[in-house]
PDB file of N, CA, C and O in Angstrom:
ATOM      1  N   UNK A   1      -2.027   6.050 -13.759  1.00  0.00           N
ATOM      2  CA  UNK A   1      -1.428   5.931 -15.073  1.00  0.00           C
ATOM      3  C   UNK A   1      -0.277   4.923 -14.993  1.00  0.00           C
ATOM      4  O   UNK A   1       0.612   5.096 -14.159  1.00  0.00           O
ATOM      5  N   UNK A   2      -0.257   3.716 -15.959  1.00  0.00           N
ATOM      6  CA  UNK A   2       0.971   2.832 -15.992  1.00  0.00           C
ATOM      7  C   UNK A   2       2.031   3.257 -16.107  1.00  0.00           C
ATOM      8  O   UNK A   2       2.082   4.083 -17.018  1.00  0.00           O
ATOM      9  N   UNK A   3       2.994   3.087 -15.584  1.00  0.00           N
ATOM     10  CA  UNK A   3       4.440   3.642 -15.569  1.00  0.00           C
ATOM     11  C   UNK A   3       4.864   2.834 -17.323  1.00  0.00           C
ATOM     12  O   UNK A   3       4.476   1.722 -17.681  1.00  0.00           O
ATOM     13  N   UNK A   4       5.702   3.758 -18.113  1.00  0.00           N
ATOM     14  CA  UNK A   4       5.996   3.447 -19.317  1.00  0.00           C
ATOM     15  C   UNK A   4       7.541   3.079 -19.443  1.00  0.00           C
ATOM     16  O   UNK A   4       8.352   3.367 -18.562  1.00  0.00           O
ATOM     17  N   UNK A   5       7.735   2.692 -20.132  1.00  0.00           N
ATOM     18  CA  UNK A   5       9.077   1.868 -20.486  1.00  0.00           C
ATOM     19  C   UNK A   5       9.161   0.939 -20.019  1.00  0.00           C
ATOM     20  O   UNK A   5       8.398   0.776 -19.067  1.00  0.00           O
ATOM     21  N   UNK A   6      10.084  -0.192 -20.370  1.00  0.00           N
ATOM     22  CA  UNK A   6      10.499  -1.386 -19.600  1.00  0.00           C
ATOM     23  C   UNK A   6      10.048  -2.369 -20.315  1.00  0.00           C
ATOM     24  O   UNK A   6       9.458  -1.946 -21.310  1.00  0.00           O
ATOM     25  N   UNK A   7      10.079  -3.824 -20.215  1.00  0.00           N
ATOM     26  CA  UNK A   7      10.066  -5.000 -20.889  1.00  0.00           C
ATOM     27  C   UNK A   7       8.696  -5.743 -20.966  1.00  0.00           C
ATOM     28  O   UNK A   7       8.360  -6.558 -21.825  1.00  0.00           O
ATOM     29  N   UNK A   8       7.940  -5.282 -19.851  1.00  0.00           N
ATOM     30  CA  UNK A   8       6.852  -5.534 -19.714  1.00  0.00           C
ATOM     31  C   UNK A   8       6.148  -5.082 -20.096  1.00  0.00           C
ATOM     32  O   UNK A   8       6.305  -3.872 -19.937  1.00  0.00           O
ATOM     33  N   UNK A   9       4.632  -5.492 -20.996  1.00  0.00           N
ATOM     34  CA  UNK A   9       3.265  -4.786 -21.480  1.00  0.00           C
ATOM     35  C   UNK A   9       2.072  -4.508 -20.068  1.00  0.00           C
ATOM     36  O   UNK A   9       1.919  -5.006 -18.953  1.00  0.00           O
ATOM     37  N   UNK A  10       1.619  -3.786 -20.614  1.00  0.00           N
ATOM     38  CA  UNK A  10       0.467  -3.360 -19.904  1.00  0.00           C
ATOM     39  C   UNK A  10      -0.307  -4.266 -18.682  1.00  0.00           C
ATOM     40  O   UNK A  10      -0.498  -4.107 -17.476  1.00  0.00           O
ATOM     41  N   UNK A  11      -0.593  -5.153 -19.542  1.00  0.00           N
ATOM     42  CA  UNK A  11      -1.547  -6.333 -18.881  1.00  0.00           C
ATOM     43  C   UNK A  11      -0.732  -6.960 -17.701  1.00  0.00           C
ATOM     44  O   UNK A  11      -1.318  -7.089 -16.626  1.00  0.00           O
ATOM     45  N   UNK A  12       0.817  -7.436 -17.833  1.00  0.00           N
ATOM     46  CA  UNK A  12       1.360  -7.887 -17.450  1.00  0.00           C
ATOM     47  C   UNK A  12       1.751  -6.796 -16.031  1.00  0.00           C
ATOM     48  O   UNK A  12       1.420  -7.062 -14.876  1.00  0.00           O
ATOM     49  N   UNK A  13       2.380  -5.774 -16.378  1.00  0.00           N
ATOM     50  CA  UNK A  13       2.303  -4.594 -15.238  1.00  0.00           C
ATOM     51  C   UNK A  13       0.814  -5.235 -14.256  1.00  0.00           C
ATOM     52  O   UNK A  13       1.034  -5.655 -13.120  1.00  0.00           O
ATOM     53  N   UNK A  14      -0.017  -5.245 -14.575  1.00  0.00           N
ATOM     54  CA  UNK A  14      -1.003  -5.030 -13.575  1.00  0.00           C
ATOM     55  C   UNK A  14      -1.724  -6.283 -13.344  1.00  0.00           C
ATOM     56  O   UNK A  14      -2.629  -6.285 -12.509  1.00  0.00           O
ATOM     57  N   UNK A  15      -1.495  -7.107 -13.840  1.00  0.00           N
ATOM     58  CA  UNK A  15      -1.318  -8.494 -13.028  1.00  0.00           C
ATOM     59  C   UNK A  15       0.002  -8.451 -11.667  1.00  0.00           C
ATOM     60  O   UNK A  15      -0.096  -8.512 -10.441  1.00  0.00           O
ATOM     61  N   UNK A  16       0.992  -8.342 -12.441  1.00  0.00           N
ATOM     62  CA  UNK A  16       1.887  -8.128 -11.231  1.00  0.00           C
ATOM     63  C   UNK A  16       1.685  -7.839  -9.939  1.00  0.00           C
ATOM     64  O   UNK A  16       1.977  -8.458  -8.915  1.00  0.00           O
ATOM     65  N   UNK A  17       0.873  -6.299 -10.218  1.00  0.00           N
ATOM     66  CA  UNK A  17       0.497  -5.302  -9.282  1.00  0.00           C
ATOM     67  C   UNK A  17      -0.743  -5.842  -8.259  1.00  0.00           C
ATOM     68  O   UNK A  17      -0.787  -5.596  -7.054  1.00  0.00           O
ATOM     69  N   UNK A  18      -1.647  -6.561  -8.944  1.00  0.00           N
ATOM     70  CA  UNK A  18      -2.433  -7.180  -8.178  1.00  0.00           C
ATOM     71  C   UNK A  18      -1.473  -8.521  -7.884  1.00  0.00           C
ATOM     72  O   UNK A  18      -2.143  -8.954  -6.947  1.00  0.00           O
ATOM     73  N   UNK A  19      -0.927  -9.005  -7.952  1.00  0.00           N
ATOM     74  CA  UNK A  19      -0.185  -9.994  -7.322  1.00  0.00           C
ATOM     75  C   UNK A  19       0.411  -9.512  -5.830  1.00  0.00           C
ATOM     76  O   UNK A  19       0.280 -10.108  -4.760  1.00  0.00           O
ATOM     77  N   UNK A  20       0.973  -8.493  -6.040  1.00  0.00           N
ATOM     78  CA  UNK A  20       1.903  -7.642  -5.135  1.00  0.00           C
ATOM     79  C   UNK A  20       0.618  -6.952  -3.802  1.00  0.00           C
ATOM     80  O   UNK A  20       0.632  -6.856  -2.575  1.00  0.00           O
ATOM     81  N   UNK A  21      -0.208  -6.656  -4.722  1.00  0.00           N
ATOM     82  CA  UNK A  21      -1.168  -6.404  -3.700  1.00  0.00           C
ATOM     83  C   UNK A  21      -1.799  -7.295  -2.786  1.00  0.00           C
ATOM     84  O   UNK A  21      -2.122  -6.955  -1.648  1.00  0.00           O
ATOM     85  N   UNK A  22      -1.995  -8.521  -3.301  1.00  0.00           N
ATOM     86  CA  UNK A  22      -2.816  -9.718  -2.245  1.00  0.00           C
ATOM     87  C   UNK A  22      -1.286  -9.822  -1.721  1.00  0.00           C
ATOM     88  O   UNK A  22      -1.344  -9.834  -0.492  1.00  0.00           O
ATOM     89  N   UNK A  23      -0.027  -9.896  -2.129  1.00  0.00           N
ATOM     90  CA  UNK A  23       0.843 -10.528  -1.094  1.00  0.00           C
ATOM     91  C   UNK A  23       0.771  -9.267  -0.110  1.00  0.00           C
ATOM     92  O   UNK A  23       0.761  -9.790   1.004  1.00  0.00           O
ATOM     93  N   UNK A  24       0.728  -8.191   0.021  1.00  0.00           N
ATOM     94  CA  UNK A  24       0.910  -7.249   1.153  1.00  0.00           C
ATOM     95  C   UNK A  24      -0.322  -7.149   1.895  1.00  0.00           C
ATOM     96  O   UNK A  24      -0.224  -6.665   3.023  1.00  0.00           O
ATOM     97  N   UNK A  25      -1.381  -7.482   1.523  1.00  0.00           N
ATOM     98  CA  UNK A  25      -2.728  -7.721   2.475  1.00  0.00           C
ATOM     99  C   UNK A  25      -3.416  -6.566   1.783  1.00  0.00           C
ATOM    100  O   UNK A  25      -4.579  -6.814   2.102  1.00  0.00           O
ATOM    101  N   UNK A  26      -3.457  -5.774   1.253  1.00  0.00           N
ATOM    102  CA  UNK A  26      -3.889  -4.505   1.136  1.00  0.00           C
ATOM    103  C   UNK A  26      -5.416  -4.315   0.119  1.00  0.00           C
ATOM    104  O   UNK A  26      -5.223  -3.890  -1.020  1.00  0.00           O
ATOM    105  N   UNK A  27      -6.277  -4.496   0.361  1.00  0.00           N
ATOM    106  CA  UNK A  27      -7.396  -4.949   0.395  1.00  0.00           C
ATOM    107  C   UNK A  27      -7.535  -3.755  -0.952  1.00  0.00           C
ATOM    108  O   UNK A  27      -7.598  -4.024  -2.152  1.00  0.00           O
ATOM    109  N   UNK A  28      -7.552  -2.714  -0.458  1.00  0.00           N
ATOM    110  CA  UNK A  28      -7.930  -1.354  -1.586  1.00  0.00           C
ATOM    111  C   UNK A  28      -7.201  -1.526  -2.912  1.00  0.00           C
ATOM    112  O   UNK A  28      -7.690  -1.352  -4.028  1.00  0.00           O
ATOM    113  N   UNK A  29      -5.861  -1.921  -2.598  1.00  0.00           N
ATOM    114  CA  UNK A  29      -5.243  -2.116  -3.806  1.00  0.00           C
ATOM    115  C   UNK A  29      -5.318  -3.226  -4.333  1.00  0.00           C
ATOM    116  O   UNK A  29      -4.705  -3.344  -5.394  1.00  0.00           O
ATOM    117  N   UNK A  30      -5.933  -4.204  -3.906  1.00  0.00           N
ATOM    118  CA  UNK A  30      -6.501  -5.469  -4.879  1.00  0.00           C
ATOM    119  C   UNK A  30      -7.595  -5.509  -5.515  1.00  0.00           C
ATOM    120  O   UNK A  30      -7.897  -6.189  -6.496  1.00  0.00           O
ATOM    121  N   UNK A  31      -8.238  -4.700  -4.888  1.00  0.00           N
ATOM    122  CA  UNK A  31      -9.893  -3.937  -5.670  1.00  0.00           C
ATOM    123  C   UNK A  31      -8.991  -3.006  -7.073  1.00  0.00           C
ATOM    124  O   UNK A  31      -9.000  -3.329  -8.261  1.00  0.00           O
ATOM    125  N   UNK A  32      -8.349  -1.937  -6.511  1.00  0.00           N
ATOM    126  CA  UNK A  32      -7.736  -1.027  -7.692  1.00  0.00           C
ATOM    127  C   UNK A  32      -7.207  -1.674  -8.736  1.00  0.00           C
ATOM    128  O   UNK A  32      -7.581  -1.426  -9.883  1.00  0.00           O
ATOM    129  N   UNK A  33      -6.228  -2.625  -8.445  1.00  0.00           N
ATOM    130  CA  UNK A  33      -5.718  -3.573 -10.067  1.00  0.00           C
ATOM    131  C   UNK A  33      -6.357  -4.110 -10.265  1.00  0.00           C
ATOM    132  O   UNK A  33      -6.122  -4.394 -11.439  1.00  0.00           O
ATOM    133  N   UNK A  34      -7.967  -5.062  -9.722  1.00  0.00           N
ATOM    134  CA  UNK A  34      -8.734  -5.839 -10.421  1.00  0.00           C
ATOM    135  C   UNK A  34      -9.226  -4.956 -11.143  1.00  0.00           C
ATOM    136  O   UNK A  34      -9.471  -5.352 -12.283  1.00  0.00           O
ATOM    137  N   UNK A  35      -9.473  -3.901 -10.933  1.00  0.00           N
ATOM    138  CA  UNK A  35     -10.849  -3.030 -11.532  1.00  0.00           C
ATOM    139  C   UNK A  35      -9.883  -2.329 -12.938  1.00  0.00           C
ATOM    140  O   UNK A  35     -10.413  -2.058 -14.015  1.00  0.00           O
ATOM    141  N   UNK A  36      -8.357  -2.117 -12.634  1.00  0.00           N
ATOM    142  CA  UNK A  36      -7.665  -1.454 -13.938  1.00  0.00           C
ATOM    143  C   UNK A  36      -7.594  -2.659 -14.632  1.00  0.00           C
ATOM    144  O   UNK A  36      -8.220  -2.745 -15.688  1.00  0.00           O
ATOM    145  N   UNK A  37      -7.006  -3.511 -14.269  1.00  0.00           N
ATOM    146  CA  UNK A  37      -7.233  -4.763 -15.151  1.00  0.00           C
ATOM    147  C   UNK A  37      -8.621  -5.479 -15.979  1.00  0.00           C
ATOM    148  O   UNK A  37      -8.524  -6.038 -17.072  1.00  0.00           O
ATOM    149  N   UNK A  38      -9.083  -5.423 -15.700  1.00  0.00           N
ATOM    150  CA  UNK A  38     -10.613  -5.615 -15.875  1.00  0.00           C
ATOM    151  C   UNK A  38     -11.123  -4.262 -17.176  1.00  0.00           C
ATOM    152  O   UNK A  38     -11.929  -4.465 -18.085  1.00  0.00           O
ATOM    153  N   UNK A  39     -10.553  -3.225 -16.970  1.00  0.00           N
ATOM    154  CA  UNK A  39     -11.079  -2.225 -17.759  1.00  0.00           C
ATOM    155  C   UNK A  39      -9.881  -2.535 -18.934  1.00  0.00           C
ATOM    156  O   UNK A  39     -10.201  -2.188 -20.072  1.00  0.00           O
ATOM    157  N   UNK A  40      -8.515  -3.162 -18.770  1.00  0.00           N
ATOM    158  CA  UNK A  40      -8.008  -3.609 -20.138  1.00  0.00           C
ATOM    159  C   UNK A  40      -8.426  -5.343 -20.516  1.00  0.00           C
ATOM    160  O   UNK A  40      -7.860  -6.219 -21.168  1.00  0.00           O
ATOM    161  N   UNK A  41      -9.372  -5.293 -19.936  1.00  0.00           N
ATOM    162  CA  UNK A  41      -9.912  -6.660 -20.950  1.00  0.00           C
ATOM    163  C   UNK A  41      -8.976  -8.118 -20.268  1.00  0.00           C
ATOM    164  O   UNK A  41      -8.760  -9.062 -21.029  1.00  0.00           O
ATOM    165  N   UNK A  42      -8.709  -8.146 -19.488  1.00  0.00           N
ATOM    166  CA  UNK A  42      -8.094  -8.989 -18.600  1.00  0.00           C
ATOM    167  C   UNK A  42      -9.141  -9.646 -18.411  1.00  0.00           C
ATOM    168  O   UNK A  42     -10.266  -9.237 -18.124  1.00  0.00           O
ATOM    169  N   UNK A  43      -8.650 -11.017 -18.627  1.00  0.00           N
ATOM    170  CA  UNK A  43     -10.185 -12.136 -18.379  1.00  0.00           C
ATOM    171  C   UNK A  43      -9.633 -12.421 -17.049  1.00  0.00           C
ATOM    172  O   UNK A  43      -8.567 -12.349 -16.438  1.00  0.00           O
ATOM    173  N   UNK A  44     -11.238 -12.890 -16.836  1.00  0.00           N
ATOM    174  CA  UNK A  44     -11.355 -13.182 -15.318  1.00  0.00           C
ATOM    175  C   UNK A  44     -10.479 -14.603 -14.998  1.00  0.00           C
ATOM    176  O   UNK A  44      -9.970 -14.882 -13.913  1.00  0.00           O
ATOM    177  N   UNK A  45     -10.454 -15.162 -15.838  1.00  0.00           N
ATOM    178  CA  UNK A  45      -9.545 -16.656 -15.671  1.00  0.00           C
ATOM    179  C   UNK A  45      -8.086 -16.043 -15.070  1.00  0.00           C
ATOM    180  O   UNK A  45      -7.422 -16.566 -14.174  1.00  0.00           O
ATOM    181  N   UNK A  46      -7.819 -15.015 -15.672  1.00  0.00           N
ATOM    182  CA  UNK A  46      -6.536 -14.573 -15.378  1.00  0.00           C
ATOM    183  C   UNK A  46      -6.273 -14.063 -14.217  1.00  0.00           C
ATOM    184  O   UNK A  46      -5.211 -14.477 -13.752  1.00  0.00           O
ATOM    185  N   UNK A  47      -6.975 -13.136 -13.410  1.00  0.00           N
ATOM    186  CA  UNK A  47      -7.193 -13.157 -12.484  1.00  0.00           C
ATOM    187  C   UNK A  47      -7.038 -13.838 -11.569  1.00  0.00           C
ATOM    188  O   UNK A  47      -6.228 -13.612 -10.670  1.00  0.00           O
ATOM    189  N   UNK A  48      -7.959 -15.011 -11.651  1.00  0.00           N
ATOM    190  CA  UNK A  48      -8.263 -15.952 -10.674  1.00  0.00           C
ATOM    191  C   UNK A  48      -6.919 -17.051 -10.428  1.00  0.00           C
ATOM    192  O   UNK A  48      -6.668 -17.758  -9.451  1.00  0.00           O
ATOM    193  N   UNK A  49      -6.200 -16.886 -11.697  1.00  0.00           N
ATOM    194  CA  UNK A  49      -4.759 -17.617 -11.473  1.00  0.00           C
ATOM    195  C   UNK A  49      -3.626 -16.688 -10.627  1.00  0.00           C
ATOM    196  O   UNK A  49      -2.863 -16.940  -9.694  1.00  0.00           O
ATOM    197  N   UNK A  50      -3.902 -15.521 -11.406  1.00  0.00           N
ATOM    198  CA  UNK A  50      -2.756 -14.698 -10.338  1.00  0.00           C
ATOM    199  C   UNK A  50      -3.345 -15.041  -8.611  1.00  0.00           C
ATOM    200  O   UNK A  50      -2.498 -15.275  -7.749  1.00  0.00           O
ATOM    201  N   UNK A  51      -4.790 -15.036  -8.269  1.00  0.00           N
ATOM    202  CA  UNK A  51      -5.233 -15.149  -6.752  1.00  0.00           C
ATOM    203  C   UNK A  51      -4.782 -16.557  -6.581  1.00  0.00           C
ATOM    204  O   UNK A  51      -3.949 -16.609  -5.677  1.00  0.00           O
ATOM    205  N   UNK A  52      -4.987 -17.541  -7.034  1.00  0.00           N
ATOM    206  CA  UNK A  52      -4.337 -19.250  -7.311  1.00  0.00           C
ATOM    207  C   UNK A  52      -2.921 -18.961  -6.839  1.00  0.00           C
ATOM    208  O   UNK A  52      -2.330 -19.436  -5.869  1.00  0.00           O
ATOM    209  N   UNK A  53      -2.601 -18.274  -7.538  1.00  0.00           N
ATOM    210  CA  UNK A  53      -0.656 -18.558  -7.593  1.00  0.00           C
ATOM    211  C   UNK A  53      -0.238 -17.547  -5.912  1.00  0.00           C
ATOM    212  O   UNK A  53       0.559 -17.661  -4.981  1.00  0.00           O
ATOM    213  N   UNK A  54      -0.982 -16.912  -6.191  1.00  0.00           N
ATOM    214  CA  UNK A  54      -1.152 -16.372  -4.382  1.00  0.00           C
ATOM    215  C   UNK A  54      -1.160 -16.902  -3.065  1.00  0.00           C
ATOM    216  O   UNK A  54      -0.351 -16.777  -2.146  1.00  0.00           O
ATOM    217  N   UNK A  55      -2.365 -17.594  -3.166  1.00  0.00           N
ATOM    218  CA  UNK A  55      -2.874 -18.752  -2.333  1.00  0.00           C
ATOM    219  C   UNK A  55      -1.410 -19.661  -2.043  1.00  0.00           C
ATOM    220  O   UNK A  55      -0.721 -19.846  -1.040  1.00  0.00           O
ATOM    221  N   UNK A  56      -1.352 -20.004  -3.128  1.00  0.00           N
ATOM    222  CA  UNK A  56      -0.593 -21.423  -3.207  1.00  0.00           C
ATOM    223  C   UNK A  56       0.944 -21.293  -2.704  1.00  0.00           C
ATOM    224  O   UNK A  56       1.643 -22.217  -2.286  1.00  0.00           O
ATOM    225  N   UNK A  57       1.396 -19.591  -2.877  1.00  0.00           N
ATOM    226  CA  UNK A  57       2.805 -19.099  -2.469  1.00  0.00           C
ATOM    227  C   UNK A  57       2.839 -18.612  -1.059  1.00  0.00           C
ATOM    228  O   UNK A  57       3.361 -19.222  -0.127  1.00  0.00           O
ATOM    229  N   UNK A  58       2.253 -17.491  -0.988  1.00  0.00           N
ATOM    230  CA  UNK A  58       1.527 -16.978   0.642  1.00  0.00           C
ATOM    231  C   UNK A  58       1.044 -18.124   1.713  1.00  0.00           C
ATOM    232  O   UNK A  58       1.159 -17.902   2.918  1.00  0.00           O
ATOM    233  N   UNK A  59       0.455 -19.456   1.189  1.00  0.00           N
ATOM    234  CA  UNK A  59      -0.468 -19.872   2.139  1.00  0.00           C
ATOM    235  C   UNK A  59      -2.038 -19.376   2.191  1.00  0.00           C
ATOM    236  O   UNK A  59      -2.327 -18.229   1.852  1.00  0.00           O
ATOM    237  N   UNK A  60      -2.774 -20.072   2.523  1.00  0.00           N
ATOM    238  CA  UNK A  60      -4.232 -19.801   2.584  1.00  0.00           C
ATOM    239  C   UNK A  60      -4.224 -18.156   3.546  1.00  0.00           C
ATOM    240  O   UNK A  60      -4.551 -17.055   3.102  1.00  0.00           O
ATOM    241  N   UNK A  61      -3.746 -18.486   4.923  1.00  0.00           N
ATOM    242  CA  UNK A  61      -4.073 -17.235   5.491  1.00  0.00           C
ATOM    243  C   UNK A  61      -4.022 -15.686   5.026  1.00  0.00           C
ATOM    244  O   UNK A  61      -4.836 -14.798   5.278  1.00  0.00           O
ATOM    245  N   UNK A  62      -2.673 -15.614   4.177  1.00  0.00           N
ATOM    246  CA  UNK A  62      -2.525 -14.345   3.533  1.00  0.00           C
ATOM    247  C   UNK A  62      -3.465 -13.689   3.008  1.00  0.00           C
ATOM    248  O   UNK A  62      -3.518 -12.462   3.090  1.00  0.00           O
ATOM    249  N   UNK A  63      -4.192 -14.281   2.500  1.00  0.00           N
ATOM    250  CA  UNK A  63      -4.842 -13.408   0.964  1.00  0.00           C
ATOM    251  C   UNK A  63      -6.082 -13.609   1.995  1.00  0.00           C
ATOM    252  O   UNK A  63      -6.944 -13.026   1.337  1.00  0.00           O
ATOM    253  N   UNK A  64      -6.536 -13.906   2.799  1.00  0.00           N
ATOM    254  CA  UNK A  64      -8.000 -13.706   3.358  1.00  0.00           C
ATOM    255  C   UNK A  64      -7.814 -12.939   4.357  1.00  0.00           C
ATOM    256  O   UNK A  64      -8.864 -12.355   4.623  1.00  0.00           O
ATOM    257  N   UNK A  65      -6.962 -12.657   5.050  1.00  0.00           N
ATOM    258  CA  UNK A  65      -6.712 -11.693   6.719  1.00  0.00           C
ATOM    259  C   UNK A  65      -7.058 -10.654   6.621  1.00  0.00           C
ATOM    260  O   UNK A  65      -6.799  -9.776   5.797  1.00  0.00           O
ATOM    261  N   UNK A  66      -7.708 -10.688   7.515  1.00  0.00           N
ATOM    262  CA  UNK A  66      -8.369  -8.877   7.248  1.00  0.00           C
ATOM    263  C   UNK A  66      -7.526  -7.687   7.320  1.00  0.00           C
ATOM    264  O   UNK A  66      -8.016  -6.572   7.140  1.00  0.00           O
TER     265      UNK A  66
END
């Protein structure tokens, strides 16, 4: 369940969250916010920029290490 209050909307919470997740490596929880995100209608473009803006901050190795 999204944590409520604060400045931020929904969508934005869980972009974040999958942001936060590829930066910590954590494989389960980048599946979990794609898949909550995805069920609020989060286009895939969007996505693929938060993994972009990942890449590009982390370095290539981050977001692929097992």
């Amino acid at each position: 369940m999204p944590e409520q209050g604060g400045p931020l909307d929904e969508k934005t919470r869980r972009l974040v969250k999958l942001g936060i997740a590829i930066g910590l490596g954590h494989e389960g929880a980048v599946h979990s916010a794609t898949r909550h995100a995805l069920e609020l209608d989060v286009k895939k473009a969007e996505l693929m920029h938060v993994a972009i803006l990942a890449i590009t901050t982390l370095g290539w190795p981050s977001p692929t290490a097992p």
